[in-house]
C-alpha positions, 0 to 999 in steps of 0.5 A: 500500500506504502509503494503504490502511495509513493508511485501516486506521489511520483506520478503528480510531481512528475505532472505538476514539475512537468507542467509548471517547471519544464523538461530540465527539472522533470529531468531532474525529478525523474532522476530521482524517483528510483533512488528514493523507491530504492532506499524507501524499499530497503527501509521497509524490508528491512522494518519486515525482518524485524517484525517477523523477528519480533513476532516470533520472540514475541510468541516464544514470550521472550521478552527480553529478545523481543525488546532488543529486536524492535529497537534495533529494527527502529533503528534500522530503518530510521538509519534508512529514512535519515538516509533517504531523507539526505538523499532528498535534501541533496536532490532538492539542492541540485534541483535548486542549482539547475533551476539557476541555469535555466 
């Protein structure tokens, strides 16, 4: 449900970007795209692991095992949205650079 929401997301920035900015920034937009389904795809495959792992101490009732393993899928995959968030940012900048030369 995530991806298809993130394929909506792209679909009208590519639309609107298209529309309003030209073809050098949807250039620059569509570039993008698969950089960010790519690191949003290994965040949540990672946030799956966990949580099969998780499932399973959880129903073995080890607590402890179970504790360990959601704060290290946590952190896991906010490791990987700060990663994707950074990638965004420096995007957003070289966007902003483009838009300067044309």
């Amino acid at each position: 449900m995530g991806n298809l929401f993130q394929q909506f997301y792209n679909m009208v920035d590519t639309i609107i970007v298209g529309q309003y900015l030209g073809s050098k920034a949807l250039a620059a937009v569509g570039s993008t795209g698969c950089i960010m389904f790519l690191v949003l795809g290994f965040a949540n495959g990672i946030a799956q692991g966990f949580g099969v792992m998780a499932s399973h101490a959880f129903g073995a009732k080890k607590r402890e095992a179970f504790e360990a393993l959601c704060g290290t899928g946590y952190n896991s995959y906010s490791y990987c949205l700060s990663g994707a968030h950074n990638s965004y940012g420096a995007c957003v900048e070289a966007a902003s650079y483009l838009a300067q030369y044309t």
